[in-house]
C-alpha positions as CSV (number, residue, x, y, z in Angstrom):
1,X,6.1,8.7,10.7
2,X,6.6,12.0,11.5
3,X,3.5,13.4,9.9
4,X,1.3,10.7,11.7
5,X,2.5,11.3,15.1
6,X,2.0,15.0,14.6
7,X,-1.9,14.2,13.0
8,X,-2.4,11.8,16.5
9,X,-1.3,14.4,18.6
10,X,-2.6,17.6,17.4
11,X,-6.8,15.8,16.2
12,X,-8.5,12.7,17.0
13,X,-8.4,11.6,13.8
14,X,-8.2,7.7,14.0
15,X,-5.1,6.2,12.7
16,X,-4.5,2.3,11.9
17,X,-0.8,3.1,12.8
18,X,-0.6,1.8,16.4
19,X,3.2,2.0,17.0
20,X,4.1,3.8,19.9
21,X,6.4,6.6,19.8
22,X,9.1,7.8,22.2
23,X,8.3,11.0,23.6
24,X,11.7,12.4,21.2
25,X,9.9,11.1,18.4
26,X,6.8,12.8,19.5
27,X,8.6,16.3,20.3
28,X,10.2,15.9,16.7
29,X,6.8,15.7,14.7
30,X,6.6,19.6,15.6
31,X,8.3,20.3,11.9
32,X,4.7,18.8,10.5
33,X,2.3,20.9,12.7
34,X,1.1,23.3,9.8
35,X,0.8,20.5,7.9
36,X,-1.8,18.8,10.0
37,X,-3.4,22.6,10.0
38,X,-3.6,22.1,6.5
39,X,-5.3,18.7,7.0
40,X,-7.6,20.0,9.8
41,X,-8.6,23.5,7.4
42,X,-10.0,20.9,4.4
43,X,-12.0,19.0,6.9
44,X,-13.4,21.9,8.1
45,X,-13.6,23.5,3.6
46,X,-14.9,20.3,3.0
47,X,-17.7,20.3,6.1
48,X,-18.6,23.9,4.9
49,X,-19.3,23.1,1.4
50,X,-21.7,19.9,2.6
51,X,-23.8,21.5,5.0
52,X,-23.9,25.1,3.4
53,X,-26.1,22.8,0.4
54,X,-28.9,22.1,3.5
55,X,-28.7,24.5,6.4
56,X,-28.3,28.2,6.6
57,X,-25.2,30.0,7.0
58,X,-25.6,31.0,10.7
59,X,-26.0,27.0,11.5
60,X,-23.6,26.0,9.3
61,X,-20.5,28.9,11.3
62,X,-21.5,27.7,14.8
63,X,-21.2,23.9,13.3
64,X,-17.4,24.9,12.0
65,X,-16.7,26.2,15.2
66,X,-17.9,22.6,17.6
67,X,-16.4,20.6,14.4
68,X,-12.5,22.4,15.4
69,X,-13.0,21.4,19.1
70,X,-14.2,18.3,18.0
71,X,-11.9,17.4,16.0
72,X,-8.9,18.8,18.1
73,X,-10.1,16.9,21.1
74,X,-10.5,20.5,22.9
75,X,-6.6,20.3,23.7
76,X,-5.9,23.8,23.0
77,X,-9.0,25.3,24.2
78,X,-8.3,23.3,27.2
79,X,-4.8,25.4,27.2
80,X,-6.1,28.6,26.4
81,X,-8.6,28.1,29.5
82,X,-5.9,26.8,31.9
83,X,-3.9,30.1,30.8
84,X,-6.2,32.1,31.5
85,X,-6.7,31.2,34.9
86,X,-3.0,31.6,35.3
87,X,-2.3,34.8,34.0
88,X,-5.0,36.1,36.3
89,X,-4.7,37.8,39.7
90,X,-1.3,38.9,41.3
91,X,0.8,35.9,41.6
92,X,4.3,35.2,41.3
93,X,5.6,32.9,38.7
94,X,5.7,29.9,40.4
95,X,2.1,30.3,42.0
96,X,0.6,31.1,38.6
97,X,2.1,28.1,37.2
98,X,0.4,25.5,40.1
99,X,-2.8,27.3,39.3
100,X,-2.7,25.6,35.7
101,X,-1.7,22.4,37.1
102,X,-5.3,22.3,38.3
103,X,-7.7,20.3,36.4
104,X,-10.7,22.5,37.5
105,X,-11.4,25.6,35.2
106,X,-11.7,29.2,37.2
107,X,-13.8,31.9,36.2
108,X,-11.3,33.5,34.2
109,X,-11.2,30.8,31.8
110,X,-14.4,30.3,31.6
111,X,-15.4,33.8,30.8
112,X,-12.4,33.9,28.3
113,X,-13.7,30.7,26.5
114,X,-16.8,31.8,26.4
115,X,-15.2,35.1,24.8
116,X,-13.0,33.5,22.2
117,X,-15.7,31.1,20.8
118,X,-17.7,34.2,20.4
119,X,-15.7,36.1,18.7
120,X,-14.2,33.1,17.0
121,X,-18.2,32.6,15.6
122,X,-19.2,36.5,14.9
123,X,-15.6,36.9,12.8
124,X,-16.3,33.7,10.4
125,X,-20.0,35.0,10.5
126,X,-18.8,38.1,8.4
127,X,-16.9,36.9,5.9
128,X,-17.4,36.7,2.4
129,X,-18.1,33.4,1.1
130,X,-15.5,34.2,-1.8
131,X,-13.0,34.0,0.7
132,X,-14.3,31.6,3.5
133,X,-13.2,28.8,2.0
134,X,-9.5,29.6,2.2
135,X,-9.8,31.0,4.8
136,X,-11.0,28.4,7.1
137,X,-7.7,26.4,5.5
138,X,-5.2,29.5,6.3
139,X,-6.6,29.7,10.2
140,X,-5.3,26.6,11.7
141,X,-2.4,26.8,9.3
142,X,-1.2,29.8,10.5
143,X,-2.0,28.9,14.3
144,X,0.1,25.8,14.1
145,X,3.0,27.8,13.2
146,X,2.5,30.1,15.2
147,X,2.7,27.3,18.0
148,X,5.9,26.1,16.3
149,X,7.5,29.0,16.4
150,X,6.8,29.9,20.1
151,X,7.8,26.1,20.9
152,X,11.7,27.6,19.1
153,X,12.3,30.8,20.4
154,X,10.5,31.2,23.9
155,X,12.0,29.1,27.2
156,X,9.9,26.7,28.7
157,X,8.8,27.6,32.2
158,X,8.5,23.6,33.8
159,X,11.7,21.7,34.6
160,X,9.7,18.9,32.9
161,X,6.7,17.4,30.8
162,X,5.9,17.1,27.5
163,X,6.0,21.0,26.5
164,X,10.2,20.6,27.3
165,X,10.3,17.2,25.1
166,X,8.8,19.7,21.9
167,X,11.0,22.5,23.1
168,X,14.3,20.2,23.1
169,X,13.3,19.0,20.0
170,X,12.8,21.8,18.0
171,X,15.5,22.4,16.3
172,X,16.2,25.2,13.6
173,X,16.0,22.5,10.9
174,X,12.2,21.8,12.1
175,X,11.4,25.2,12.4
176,X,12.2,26.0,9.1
177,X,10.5,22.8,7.6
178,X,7.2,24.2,9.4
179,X,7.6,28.1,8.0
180,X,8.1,26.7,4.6
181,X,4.5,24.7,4.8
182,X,3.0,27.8,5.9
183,X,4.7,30.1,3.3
184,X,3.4,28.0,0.6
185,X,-0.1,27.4,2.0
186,X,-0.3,31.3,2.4
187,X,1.0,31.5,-0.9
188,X,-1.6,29.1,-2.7
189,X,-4.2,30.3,-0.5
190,X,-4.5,33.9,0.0
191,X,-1.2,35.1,-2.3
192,X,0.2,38.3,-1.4
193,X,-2.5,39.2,1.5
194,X,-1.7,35.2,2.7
195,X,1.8,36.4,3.3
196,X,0.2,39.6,5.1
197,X,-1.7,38.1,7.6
198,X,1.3,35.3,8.1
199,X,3.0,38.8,9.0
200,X,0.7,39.8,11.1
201,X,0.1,36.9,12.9
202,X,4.2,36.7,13.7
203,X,3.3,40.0,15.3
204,X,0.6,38.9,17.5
205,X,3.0,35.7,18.8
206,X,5.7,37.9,19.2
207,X,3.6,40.1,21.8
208,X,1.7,37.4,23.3
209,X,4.8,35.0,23.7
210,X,6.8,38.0,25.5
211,X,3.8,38.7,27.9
212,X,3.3,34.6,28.6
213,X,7.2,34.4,28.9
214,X,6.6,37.3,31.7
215,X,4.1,36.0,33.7
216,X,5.5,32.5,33.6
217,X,8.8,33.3,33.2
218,X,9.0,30.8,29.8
219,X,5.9,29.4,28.0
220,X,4.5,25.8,28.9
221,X,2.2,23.3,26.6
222,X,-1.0,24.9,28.1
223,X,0.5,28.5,27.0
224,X,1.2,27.1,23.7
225,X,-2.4,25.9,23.2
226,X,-3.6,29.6,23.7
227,X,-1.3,31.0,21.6
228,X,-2.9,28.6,18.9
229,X,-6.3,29.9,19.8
230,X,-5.3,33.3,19.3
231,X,-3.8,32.9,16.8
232,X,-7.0,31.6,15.0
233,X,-9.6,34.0,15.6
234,X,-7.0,36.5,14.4
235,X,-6.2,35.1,11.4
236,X,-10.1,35.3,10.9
237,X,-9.9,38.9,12.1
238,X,-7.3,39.8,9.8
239,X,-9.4,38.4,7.1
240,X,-12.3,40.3,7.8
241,X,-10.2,43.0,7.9
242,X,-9.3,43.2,4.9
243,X,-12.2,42.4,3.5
244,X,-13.7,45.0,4.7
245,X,-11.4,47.5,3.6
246,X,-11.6,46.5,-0.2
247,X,-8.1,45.6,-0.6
248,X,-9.0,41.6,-0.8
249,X,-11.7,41.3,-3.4
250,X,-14.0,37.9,-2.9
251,X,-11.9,35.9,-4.9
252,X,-8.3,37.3,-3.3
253,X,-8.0,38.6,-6.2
């Protein structure tokens, strides 16, 4: 049950389960988000494969990149744009926080959309194809843990909402259920360098959590959404990379 509330909140895959769930039973499906990255990364290997046999590869990048909002419902992006406009200007805590509450977006998340689906394009653009295919699997992975793990060890900033529900229900038990999915996905998928950019990408949520969790004073849903989106078009970064730098041959060898 767990699993499926976690794959309805996180894409809009349609379910036949229509049970509704407390908002605790919600919060507690936060163990199963890499799992559901797993699930979203083989959509996305399996779209690539199909459309790579009739469209060039330029076509085939920018149609990965639409298919993750798609297939996310945008709720991260939606985050990562509402953050934006937070973080920017010189506000205190509190003022920056009512700024997300609105549902308009502000220049600053619109340029820094605009930015991040750029970059997000132009980085799987460059990589090999050996490795594309595991790597489009390791990004939202990675980025789902890296949610889970700034839901457990940052405070959240609102007295309420559904951010506080996930962060009262994280409990060290989950957390570690959610590491050990995306140990053994970067295991299987890019082996030693898998566990690298896992490493790296604890680094990145470490310093973007700590800046959030100053400007906020804690994180809140809409920070955790960025965090995810970061988190991606690093771990395609990271990739690159490495790539680049010969020490992951096409096949991760």
């Amino acid at each position: 049950m767990s699993f499926l509330l976690a794959l309805k909140f996180l894409t809009i895959i349609p379910l036949p389960w229509r049970r509704e769930a407390s908002p605790q039973q919600l919060g507690g499906s936060v163990a199963y988000f890499p799992a559901v990255g797993v699930i979203i990364g083989l959509i996305l290997a399996g779209l690539n494969w199909l459309l790579t046999w009739v469209l060039p590869a330029e076509v085939v990048n920018v149609l990965l990149v639409v298919s993750l909002v798609v297939l996310t419902g945008a709720l991260h992006l939606d985050g990562f744009v509402d953050t934006c406009d937070g973080i920017a200007g010189h506000k205190s805590p509190e003022e920056r926080l009512r700024v997300m509450r609105d549902s308009r977006a502000g220049g600053f998340g619109i340029i820094g959309v605009c930015c991040l689906i750029l970059v997000k394009f132009l980085a799987l653009n460059s990589l090999p194809e050996g490795i594309k295919m595991a790597s489009l699997i390791l990004m939202p992975t990675l980025s789902r843990w890296a949610m889970v793990y700034s839901v457990f060890a940052y405070p959240y900033a609102r007295p309420s909402g559904l951010g506080k529900v996930f962060k009262e229900e994280t409990s060290f038990k989950r957390f570690i259920l959610a590491t050990l999915t995306a140990l053994v996905a970067a295991a299987v998928l890019g082996q030693l360098y898998g566990f690298i950019i896992m490493l790296a990408i604890w680094v990145i949520t470490l310093a973007m959590a700590a800046y959030l969790k100053r400007k906020f004073a804690g994180l809140t849903g809409d920070t955790y959404g960025a965090i995810n989106e970061v988190a991606e078009v690093s771990v395609l970064i990271l990739t690159l990379l490495l790539a680049q730098s010969q020490l992951v041959l096409p096949s991760w060898g």
